[in-house]
N, C-alpha and C positions, 0 to 999 in steps of 0.2 A: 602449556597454555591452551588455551581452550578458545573454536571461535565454536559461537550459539549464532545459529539462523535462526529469525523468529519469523515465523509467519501468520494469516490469518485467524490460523486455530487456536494460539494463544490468547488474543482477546477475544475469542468467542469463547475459553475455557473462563476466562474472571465474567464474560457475561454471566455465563449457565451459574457460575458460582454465585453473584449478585443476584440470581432471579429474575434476570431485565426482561421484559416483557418479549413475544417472540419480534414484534414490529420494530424496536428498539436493539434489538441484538446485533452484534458488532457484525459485519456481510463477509463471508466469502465472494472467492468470482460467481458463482452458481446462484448467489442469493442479491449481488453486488447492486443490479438495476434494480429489483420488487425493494430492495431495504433504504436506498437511496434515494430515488425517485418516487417515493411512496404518495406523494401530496398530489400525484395525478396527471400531471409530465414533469417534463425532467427540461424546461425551459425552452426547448429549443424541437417542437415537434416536427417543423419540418423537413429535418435531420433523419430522424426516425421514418418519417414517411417515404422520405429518398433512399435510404436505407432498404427499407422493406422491397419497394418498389425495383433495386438493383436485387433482391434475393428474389423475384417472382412472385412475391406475397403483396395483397389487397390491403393495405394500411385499415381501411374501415372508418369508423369514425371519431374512433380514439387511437392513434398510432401505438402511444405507448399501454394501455393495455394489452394490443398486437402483438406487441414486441416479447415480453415480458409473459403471453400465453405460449410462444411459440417456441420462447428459448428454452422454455421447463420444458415444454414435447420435443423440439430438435433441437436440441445443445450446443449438437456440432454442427448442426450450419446456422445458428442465431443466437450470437451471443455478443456481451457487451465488448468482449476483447476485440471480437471482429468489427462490430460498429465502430468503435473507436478509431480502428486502425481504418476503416470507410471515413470517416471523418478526415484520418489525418491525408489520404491518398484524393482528399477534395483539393487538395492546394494549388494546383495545374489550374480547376476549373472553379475560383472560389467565384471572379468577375464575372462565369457565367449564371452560377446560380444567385448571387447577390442580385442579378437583374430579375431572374424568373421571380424570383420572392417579393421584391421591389412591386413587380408587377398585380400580383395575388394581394402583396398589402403593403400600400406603398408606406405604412409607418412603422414598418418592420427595424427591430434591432438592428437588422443587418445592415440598415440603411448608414449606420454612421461609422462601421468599421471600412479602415481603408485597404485591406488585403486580411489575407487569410489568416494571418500571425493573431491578429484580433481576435479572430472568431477561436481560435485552439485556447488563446487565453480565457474566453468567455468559459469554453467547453471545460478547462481546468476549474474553474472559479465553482460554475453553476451547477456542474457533472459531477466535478469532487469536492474539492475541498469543503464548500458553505454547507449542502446534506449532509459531510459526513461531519460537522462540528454539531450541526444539528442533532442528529443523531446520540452523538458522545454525551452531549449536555442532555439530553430526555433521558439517556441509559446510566450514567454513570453520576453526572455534576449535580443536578438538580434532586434525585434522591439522598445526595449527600457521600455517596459511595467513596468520593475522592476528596474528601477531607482531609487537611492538613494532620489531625489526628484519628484519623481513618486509615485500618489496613487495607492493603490490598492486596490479598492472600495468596490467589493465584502466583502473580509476577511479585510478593515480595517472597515467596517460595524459591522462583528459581533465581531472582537474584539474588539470594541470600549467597547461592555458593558458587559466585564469582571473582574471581581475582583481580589481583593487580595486574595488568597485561593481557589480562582474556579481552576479546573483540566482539560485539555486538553485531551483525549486520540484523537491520529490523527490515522488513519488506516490509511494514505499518506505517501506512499513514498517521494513526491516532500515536495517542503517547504515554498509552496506561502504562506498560511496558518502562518507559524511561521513566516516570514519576516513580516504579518501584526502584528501579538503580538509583536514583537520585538522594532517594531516602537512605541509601549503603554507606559504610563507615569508609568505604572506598570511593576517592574522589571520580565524575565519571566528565567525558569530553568526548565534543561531539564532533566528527570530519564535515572541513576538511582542515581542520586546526593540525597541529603538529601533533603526532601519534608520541608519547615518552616513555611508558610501558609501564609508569606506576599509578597510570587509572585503568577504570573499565573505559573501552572505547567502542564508540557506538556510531554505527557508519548507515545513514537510510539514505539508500540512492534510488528511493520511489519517492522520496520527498517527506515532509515531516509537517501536523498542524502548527508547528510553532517554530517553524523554519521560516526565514525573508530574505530576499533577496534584493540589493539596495540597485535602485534604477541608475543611479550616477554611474557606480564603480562596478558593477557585478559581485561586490561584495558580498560573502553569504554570515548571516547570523543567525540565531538561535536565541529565543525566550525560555523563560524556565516551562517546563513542559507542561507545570499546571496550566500555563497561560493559552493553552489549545482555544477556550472559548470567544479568549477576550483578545487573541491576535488584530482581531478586523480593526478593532476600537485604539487598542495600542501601537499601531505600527504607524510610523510617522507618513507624509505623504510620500515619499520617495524609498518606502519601502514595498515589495510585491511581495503577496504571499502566495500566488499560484503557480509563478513558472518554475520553479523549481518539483515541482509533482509532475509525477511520468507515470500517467494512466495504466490501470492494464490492458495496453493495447497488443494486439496482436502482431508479432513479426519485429515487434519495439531491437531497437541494438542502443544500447548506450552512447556510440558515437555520433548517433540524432540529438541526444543531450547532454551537452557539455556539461551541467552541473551534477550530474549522475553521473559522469563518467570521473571528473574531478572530486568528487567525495570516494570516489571505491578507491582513485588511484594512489591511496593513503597505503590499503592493505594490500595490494598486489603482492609485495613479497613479505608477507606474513606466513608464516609457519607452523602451523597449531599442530600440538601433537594431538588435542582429540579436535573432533568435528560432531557438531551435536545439532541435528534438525528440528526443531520444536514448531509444531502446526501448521509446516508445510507441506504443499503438494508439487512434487518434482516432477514434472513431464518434458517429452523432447521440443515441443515447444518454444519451454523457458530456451531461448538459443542466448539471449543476453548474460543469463544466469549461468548454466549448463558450464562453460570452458572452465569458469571461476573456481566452482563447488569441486572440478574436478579435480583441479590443479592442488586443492586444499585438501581432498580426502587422499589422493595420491602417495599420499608424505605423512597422513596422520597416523597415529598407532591405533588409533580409535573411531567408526565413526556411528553414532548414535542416530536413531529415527524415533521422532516420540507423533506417533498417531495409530489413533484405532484401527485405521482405514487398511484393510488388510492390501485392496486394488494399488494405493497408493504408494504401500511399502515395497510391491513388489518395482511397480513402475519404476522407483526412485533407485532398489537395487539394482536392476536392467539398464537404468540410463547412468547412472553413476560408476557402473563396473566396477564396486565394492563392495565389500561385506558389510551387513550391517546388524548391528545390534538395537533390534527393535523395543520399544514400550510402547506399552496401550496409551499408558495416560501421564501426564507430568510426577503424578505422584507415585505412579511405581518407581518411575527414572530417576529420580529425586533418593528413592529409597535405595535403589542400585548407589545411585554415585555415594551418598551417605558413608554406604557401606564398602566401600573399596577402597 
């Protein structure tokens, strides 16, 4: 059996494939703020400003342009992962700054959240998920690309040679990816439903566009995966469609989110004899990831790395303590597995 990581290189390989314009192309973390927040902030400037302001940097008079110059020149000390996780380490002091902002404008958003919990659901809603539906529908839905009788070459490639029992873990938020398994003659199911071993099974514990999370029960559901765009319009009132996404923030552990932790803990004792990374970047960072990946290459006969990124492949050799059998691109790897 076979588990497939998918990560951000995946849907940015059906973008390159599509042709999507470069504004429109599906974001890494390195690209994640300039592709998201592209309409000129990103809601919530002064986040950004307090931000800037704790790294020693002059906000100016567009924060997020700031931001978003500085993270392309310093990476490593200004990036979205780190904001986010400055965001999430507001919680202590949300009642302080809810007043300073109050004060500066006293008809601020902030004025009607009652504790901090509000403002991370805001930051999920208006950071993630709404730009990156945005995004999917300019890149993919509205040129047609994801037509019911439209290929989708890339992801129906690699799903083509999936089995009964193989495991999906997707790190994507979007759901190009599942609309190709879904199109598979093999039935597929999503965690944290009961795992049977005769579908493909598909575990996103960063959360999913068409993932909800019912406010009564904690309940978690799933739409059909074309329905990424039209989740907002479909979801009844007493369904949430953001707290179930787990930003890429820096320092993140899964035992912060119960429903991320409750989705993985399907495949904990899963057993893949290969292990196959498709457009991911493994660094020592990933600490939520890292124990996982290791536990599963540990035991596999096989484990596969599909990216160009030579820096990458080495990191991910170094931090995973395994061998690995590299490919440039999905379609050389495609052509190995073919042929074996």
């Amino acid at each position: 059996m076979r588990l497939l990581v998918v990560g951000a290189g995946a849907s940015i390989a059906e973008g390159i494939e599509a042709q999507v314009p470069e504004k429109w192309m599906p974001p890494s973390i390195s690209t994640f703020a300039e592709r998201l927040w592209q309409g000129g902030t990103d809601s919530y400037p002064y986040l950004v400003e307090y931000y800037l302001q704790a790294q020693g940097i002059e906000p100016g008079p567009d924060p997020l342009h700031t931001f978003i110059r500085h993270s392309n020149e310093n990476p490593t000390q200004i990036n979205v992962e780190k904001y986010l996780e400055f965001i999430w380490d507001i919680a202590p002091y949300f009642s302080e700054l809810r007043k300073t902002v109050l004060e500066v404008q006293p008809d601020s958003y902030v004025g009607w959240m009652e504790d901090w919990r509000d403002l991370w659901e805001q930051v999920l809603t208006h950071l993630v998920r709404l730009p990156l539906e945005f995004l999917i529908l300019n890149a993919f839905i509205i040129p047609g690309y994801l037509r019911p009788d439209a290929d989708i070459p890339v992801s129906s490639a690699v799903a083509n040679i999936l089995k009964p029992g193989d495991v999906v873990l997707s790190l994507n938020y979007d759901t190009l990816f599942d609309i190709a398994i879904s199109r598979q003659s093999v039935p597929m199911r999503y965690s944290p439903y009961p795992r049977e071993g005769s579908e493909i099974y598909v575990v996103k514990p960063h959360g999913s566009l068409n993932m909800g999370i019912n406010t009564t029960n904690n309940g978690i559901g799933y739409a059909l995966p074309s329905y990424i765009f039209n989740g907002s319009a479909l979801a009844p009132g007493d369904i949430d469609l953001s707290t179930g996404i787990v930003p890429p923030r820096f320092n993140k552990d899964y035992s912060q989110h119960p429903i991320a932790e409750l989705l993985l803990s399907r495949i904990l004792y899963f057993s893949p004899t290969i292990v196959s990374f498709w457009g991911v970047g493994i660094t020592s960072s990933d600490e939520d990831l890292l124990e996982l990946y290791k536990r599963y290459c540990m035991f596999a006969e096989r484990v596969e790395f599909i990216n160009p990124d030579q820096h990458l492949f080495e990191t991910a050799k170094s931090v995973l303590g395994v061998d690995l059998d590299r490919f440039n691109t999905h379609v050389e790897w495609l052509a190995h597995v073919n042929n074996s």
